[in-house]
N, C-alpha and C positions, 0 to 999 in steps of 0.2 A: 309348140306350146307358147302363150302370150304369156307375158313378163309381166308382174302386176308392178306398177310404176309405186316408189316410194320416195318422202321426202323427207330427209331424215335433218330436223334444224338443232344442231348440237357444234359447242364451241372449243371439247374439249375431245383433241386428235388420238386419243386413247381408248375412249369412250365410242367416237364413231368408227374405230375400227373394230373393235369389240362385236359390235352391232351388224357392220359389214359382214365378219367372220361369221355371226351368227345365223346369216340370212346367207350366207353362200353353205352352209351345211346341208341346208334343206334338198332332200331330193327329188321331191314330189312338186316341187312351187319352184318357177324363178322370178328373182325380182329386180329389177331395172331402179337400183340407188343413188337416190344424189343427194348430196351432203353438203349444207352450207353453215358459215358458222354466225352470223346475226341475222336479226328477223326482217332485215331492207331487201336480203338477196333471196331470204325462202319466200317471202311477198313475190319475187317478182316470177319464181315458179310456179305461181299459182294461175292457173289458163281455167278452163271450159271444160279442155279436154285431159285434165291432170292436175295433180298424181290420185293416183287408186286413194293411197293413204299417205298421211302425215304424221311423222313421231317428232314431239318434241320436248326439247328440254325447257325448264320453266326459266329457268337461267341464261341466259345470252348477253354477250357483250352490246353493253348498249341497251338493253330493255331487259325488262323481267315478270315474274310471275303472269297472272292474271292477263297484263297489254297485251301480254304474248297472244294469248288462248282469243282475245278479243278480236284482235287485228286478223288472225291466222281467220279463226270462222267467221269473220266477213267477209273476206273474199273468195274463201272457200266452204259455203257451206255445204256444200253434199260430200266431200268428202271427212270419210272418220278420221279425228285427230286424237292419238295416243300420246299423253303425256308420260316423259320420260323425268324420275326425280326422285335423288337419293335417299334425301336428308329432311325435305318438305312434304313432308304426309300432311299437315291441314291445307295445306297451297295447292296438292294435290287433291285436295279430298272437296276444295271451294271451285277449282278448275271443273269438276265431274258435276257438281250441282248445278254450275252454268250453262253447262251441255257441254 
């Protein structure tokens, strides 16, 4: 079975493991996670051949909202980026009209 590759850019270690847990429940799907916490080191996972998908937090040490979502779909854009975010439903909701 292939591992769909995920890239999960979130800065707070409670959070991503939450997320971890939740993706290792799964028994029908495996997913191949990596987990970085500002937007310099998920930038630099982003290849040709990777990841399947990207979940991210609007929030990151060192940048936020929107740069996030900007920076992220330039380099990647064929892959879907799922924003992750608690408390910012219009940030989230300006993130989805951007694509």
């Amino acid at each position: 079975m292939n591992s769909i590759k995920v890239l999960l850019m979130e800065d707070d270690p409670k959070d991503a493991l939450r997320l971890r847990e939740m993706l290792s429940q799964e028994n029908n799907i495996s997913f191949d996670l990596t987990c970085v916490d500002t937007l310099k080191k998920g930038l630099n996972y982003l290849t040709p051949e990777g990841p399947d998908v990207i979940l991210v937090d609007l929030f990151l040490r060192g940048s936020q909202g929107l740069e996030i979502i900007r920076a992220v779909h330039a380099k990647a854009q064929k892959a879907p980026i799922i924003v992750l975010t608690k408390s910012h439903e219009e940030l989230g909701l300006e993130a989805i009209r951007q694509g």
